[in-house]
VOBA-447584 format. One record per residue (C-alpha): residue in one letter; x, z, y. Coordinates in nm, 4 decimals, padded with zeros to 6 digits, m for minus. Example, Ala and Ser with C-alpha at 12.3 -4.5 7.8 and 13.67 -1.06 7.14 Angstrom:
2
<vexdo><res>A</res><c1>01.2300</c1><c3>00.7800</c3><c2>m00.4500</c2></vexdo>
<vexdo><res>S</res><c1>01.3670</c1><c3>00.7140</c3><c2>m00.1060</c2></vexdo>
! end
This chain:
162
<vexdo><res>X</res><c1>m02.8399</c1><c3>m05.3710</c3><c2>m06.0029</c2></vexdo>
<vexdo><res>X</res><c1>m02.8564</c1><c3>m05.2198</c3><c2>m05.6779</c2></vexdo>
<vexdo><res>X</res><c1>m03.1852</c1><c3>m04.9981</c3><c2>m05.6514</c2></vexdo>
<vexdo><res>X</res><c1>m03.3691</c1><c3>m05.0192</c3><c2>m05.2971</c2></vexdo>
<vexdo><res>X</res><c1>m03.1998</c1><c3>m04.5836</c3><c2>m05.2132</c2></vexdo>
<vexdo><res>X</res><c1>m02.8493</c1><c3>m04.7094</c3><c2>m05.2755</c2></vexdo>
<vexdo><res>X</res><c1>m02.8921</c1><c3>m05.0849</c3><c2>m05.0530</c2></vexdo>
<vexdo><res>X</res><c1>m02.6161</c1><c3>m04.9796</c3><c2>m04.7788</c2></vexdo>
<vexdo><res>X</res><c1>m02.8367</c1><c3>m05.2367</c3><c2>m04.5463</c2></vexdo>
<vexdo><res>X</res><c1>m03.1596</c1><c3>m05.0589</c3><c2>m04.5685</c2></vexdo>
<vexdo><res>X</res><c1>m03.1345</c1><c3>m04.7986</c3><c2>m04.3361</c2></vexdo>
<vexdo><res>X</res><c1>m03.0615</c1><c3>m05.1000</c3><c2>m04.0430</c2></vexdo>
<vexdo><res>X</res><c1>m03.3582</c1><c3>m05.3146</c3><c2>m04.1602</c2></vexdo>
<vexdo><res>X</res><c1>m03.6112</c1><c3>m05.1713</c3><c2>m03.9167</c2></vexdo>
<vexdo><res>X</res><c1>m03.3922</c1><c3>m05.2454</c3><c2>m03.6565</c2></vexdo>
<vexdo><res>X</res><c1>m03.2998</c1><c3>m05.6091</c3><c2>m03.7610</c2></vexdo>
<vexdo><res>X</res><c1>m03.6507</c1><c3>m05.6672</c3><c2>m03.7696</c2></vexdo>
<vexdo><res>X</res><c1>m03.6664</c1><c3>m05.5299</c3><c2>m03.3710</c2></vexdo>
<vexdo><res>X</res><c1>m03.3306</c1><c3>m05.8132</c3><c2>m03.2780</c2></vexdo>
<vexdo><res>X</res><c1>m03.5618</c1><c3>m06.0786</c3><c2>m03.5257</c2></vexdo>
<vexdo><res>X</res><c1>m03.8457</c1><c3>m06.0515</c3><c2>m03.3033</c2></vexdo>
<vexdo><res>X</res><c1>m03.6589</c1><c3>m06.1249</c3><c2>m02.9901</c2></vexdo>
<vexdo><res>X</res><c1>m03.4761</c1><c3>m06.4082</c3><c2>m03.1681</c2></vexdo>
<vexdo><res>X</res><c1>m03.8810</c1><c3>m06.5102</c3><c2>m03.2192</c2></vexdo>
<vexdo><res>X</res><c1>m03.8836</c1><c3>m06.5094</c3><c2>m02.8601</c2></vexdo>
<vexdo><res>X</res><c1>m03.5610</c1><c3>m06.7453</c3><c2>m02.8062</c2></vexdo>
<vexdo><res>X</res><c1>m03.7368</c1><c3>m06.9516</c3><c2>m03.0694</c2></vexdo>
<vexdo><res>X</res><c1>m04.0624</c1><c3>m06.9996</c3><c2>m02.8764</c2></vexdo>
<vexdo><res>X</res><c1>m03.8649</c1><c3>m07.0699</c3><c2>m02.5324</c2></vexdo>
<vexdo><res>X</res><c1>m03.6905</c1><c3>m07.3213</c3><c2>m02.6995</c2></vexdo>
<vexdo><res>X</res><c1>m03.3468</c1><c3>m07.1282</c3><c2>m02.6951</c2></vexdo>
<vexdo><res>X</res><c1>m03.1532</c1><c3>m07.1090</c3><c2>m02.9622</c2></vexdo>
<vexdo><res>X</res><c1>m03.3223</c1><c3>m06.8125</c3><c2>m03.2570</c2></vexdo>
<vexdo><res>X</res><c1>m03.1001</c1><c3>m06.5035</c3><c2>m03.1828</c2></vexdo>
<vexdo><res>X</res><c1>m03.1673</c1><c3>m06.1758</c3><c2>m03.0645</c2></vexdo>
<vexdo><res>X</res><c1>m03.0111</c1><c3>m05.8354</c3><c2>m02.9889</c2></vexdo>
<vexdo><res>X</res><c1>m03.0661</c1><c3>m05.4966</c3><c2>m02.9832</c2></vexdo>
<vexdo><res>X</res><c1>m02.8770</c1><c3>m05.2242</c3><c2>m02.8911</c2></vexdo>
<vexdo><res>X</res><c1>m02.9549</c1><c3>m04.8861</c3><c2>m03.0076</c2></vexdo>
<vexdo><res>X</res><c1>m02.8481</c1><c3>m04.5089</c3><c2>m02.9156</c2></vexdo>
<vexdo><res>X</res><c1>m02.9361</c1><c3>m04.1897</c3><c2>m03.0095</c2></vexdo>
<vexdo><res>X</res><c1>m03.2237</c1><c3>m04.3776</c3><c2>m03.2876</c2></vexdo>
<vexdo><res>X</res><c1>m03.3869</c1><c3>m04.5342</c3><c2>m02.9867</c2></vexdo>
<vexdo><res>X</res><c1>m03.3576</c1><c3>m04.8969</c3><c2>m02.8426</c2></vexdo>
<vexdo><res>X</res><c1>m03.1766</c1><c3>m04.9274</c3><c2>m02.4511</c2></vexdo>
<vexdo><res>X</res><c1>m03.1377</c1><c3>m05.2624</c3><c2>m02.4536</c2></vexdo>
<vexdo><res>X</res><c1>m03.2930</c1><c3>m05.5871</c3><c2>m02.6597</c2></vexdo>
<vexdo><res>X</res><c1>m03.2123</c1><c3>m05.9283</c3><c2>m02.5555</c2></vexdo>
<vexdo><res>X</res><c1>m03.2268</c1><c3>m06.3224</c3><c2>m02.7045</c2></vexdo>
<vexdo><res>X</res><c1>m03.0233</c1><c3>m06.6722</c3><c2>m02.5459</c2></vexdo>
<vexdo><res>X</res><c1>m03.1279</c1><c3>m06.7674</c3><c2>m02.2731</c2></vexdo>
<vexdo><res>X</res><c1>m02.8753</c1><c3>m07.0135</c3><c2>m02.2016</c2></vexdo>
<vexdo><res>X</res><c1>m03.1087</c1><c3>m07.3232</c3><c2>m02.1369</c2></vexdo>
<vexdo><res>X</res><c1>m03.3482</c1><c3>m07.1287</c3><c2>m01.9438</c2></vexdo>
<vexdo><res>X</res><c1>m03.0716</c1><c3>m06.9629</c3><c2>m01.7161</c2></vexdo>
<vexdo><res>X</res><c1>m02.7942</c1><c3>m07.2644</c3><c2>m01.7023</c2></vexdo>
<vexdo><res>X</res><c1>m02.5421</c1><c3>m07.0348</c3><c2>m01.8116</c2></vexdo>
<vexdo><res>X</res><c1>m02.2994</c1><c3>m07.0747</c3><c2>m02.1263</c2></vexdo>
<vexdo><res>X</res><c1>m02.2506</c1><c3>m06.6748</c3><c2>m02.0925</c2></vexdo>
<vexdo><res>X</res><c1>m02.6645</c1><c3>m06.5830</c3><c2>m02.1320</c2></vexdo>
<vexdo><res>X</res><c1>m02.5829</c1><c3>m06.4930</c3><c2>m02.5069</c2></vexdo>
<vexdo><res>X</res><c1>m02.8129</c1><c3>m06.1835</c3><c2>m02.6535</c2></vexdo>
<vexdo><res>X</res><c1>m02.5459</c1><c3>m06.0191</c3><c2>m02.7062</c2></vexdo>
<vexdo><res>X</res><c1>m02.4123</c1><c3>m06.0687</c3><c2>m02.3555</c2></vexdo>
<vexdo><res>X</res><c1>m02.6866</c1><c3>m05.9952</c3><c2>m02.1715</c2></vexdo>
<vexdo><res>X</res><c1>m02.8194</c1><c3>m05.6445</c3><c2>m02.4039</c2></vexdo>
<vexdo><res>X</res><c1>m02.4655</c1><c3>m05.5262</c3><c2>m02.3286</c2></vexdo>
<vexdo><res>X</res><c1>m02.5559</c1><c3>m05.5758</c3><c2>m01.9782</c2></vexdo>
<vexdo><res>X</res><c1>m02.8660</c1><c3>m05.4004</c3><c2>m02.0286</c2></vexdo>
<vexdo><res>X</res><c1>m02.6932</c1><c3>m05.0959</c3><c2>m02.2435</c2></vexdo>
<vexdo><res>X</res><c1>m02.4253</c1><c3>m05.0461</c3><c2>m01.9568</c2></vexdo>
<vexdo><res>X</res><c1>m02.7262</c1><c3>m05.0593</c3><c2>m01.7261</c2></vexdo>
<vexdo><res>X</res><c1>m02.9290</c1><c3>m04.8057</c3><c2>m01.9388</c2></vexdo>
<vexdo><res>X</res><c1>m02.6363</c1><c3>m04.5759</c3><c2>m02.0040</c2></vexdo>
<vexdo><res>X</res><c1>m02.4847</c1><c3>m04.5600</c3><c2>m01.6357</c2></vexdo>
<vexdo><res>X</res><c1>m02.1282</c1><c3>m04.6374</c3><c2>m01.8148</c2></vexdo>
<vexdo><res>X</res><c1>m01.9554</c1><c3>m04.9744</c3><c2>m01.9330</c2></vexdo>
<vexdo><res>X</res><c1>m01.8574</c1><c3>m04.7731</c3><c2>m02.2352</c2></vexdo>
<vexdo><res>X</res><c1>m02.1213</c1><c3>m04.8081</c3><c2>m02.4956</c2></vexdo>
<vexdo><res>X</res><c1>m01.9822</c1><c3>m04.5368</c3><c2>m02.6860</c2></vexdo>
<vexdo><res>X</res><c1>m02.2648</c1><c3>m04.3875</c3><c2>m02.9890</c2></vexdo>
<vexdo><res>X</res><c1>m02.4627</c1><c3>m04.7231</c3><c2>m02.9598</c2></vexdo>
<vexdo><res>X</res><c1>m02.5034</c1><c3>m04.9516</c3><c2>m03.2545</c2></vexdo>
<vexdo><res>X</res><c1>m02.5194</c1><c3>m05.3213</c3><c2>m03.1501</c2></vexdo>
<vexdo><res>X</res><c1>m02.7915</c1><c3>m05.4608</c3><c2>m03.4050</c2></vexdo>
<vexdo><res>X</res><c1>m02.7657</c1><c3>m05.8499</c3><c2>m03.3731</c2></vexdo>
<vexdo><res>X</res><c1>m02.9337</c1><c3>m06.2046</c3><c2>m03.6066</c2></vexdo>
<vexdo><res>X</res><c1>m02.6081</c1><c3>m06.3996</c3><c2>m03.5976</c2></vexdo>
<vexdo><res>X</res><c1>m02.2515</c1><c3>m06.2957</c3><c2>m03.6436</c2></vexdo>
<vexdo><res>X</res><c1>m02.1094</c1><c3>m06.2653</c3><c2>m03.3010</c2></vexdo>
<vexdo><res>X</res><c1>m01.9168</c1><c3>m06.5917</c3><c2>m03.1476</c2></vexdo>
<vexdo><res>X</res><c1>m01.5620</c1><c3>m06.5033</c3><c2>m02.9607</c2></vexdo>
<vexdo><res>X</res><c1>m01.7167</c1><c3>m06.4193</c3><c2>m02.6099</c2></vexdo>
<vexdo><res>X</res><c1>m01.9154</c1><c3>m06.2074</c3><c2>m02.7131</c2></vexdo>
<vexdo><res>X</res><c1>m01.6708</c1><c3>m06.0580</c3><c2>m03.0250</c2></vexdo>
<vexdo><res>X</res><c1>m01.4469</c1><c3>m05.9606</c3><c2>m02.6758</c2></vexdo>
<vexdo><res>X</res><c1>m01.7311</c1><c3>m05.8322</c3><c2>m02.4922</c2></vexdo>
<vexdo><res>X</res><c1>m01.8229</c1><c3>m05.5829</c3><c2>m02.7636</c2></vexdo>
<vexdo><res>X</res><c1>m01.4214</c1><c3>m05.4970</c3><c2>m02.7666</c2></vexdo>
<vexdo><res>X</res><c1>m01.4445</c1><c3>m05.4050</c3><c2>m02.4270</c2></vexdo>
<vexdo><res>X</res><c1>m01.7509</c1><c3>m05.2332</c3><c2>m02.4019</c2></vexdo>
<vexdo><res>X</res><c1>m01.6319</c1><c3>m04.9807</c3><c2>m02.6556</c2></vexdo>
<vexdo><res>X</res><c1>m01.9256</c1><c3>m05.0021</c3><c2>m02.9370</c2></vexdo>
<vexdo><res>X</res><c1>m01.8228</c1><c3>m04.8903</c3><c2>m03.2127</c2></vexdo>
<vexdo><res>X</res><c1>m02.0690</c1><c3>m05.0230</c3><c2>m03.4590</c2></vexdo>
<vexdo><res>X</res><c1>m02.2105</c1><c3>m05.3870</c3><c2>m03.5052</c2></vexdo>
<vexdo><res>X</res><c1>m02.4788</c1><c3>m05.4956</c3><c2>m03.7616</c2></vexdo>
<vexdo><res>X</res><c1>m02.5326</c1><c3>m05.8803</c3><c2>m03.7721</c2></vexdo>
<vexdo><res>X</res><c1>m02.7756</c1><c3>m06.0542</c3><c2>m03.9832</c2></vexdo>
<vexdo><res>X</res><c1>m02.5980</c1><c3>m06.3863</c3><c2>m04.0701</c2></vexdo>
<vexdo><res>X</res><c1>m02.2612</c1><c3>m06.5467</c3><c2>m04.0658</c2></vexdo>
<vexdo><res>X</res><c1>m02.1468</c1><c3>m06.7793</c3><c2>m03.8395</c2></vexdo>
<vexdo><res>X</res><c1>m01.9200</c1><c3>m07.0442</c3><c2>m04.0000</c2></vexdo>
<vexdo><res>X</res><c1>m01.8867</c1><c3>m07.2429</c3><c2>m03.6768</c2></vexdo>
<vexdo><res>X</res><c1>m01.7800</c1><c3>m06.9980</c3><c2>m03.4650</c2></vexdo>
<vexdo><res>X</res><c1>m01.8269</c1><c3>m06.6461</c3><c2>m03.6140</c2></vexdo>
<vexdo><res>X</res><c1>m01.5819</c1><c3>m06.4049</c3><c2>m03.4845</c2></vexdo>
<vexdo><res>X</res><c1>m01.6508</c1><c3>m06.0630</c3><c2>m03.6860</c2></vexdo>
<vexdo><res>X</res><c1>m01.5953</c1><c3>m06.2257</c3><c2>m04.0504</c2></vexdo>
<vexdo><res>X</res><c1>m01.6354</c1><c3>m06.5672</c3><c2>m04.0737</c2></vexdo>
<vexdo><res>X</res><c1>m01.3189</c1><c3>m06.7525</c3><c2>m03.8502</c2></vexdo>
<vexdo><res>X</res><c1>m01.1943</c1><c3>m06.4306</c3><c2>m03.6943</c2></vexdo>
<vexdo><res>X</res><c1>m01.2156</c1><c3>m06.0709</c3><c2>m03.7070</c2></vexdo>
<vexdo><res>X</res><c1>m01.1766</c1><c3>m06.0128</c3><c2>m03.3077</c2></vexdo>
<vexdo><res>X</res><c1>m01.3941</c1><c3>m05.7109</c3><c2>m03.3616</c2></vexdo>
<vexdo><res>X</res><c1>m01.1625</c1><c3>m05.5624</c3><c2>m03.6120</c2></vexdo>
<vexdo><res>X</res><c1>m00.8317</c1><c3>m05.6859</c3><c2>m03.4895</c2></vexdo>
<vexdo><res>X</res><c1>m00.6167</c1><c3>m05.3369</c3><c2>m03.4851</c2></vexdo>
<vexdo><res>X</res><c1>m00.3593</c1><c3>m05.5233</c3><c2>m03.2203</c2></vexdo>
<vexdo><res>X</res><c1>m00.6548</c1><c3>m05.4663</c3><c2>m02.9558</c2></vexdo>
<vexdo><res>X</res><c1>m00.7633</c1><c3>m05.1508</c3><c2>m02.7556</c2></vexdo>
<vexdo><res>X</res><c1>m01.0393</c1><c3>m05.0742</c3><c2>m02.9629</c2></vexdo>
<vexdo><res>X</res><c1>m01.1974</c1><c3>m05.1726</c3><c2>m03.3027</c2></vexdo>
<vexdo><res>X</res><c1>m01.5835</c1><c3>m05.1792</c3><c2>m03.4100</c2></vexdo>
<vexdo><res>X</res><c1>m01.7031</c1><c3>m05.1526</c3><c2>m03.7563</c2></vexdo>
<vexdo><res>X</res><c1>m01.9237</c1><c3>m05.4523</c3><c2>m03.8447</c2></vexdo>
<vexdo><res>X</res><c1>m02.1650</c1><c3>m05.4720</c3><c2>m04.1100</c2></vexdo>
<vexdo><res>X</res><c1>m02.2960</c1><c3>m05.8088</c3><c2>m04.2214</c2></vexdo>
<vexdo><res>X</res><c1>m02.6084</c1><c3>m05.9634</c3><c2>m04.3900</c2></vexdo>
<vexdo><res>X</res><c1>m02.8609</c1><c3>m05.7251</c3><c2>m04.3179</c2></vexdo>
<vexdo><res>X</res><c1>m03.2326</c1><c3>m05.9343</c3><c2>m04.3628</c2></vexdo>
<vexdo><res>X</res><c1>m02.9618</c1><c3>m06.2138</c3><c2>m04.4282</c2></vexdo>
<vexdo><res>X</res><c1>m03.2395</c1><c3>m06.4802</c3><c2>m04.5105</c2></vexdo>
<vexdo><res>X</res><c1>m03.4513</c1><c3>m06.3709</c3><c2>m04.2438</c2></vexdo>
<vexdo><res>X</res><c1>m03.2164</c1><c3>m06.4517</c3><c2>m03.9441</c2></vexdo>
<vexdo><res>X</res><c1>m03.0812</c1><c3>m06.8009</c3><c2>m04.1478</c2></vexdo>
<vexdo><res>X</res><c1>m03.4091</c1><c3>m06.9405</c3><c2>m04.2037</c2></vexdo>
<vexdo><res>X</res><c1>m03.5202</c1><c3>m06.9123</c3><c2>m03.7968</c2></vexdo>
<vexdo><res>X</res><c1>m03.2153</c1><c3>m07.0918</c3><c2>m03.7196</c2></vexdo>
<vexdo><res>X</res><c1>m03.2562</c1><c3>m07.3708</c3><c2>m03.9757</c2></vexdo>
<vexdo><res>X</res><c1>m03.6026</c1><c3>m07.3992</c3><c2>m03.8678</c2></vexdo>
<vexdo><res>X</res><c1>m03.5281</c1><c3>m07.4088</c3><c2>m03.5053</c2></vexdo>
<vexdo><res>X</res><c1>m03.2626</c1><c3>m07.6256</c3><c2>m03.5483</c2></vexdo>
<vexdo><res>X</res><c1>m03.4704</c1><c3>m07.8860</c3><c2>m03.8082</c2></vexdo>
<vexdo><res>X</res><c1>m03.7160</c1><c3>m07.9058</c3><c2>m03.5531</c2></vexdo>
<vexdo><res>X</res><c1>m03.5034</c1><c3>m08.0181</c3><c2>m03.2646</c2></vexdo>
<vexdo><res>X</res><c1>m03.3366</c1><c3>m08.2340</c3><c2>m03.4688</c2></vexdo>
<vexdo><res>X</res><c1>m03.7220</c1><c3>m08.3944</c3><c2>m03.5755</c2></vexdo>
<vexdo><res>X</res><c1>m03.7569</c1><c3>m08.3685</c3><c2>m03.1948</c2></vexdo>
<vexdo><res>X</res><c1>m03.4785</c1><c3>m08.5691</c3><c2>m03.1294</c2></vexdo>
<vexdo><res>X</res><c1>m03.3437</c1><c3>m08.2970</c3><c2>m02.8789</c2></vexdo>
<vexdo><res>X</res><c1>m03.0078</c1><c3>m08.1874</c3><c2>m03.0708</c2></vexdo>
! end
């Protein structure tokens, strides 16, 4: 039995709940549920969610565009000390884009088992052949960030949209 002091996930559960309420906001746009934060120094420089209907762009991930944001916020490309806090277990393009930004941590909420690229199909995060490795964390409010998703996507689907 793991008592609520020794949960390794508790001390990133107030920030999931800060990426959760942008993936709300994907959710209301009618974007797929997931949103990022990225945090440095114990306060937030960046917070994102999709936005790749409203934009037209296959890039406008959260995790994409809060890495934007961070680089932005930081005046560097290197988002060295930052903690990327995000719903969903980072796809490929954005597995490389955390590579090559330099964070060195990632919390995710969910896997991925389409196209998760931290755990579930690859570890592109982790891979020691590349430049730089992040450590990842997984399933942090793990119910939380599923059950938006399945909502969201039960609802298009009663829709008829996907």
């Amino acid at each position: 039995m793991i008592l609520p002091q020794d949960n390794p996930l508790q001390p990133h559960e107030k920030w999931m709940w800060k990426a959760l309420e942008q993936a709300r906001c994907a959710f209301d746009q009618d974007e797929v549920p997931v949103g990022a934060i990225i945090v440095h120094e114990d306060r937030i420089i960046a917070e994102a969610f999709n936005q790749r209907e409203t934009l037209n762009d296959p890039t406008a991930h959260a995790e994409m565009i809060a890495i934007t944001q961070a680089a932005e916020a930081l005046k560097s490309w290197r988002l060295i000390d930052c903690t990327l806090y995000v719903t969903l277990e980072p796809c490929p393009m954005c597995a490389g884009a955390i590579v090559q930004s330099r964070i060195p941590r990632v919390i995710y909420g969910t896997t991925d088992p389409k196209a998760g690229a931290s755990h579930s199909l690859y570890q592109i995060t982790s891979d020691p052949r590349l430049n730089h490795q992040s450590a990842v964390l997984g399933g942090v409010l793990k119910e939380e960030c599923k059950i938006i998703l399945q909502d969201f996507f039960a609802k298009q689907r009663k829709l008829g949209k996907k």
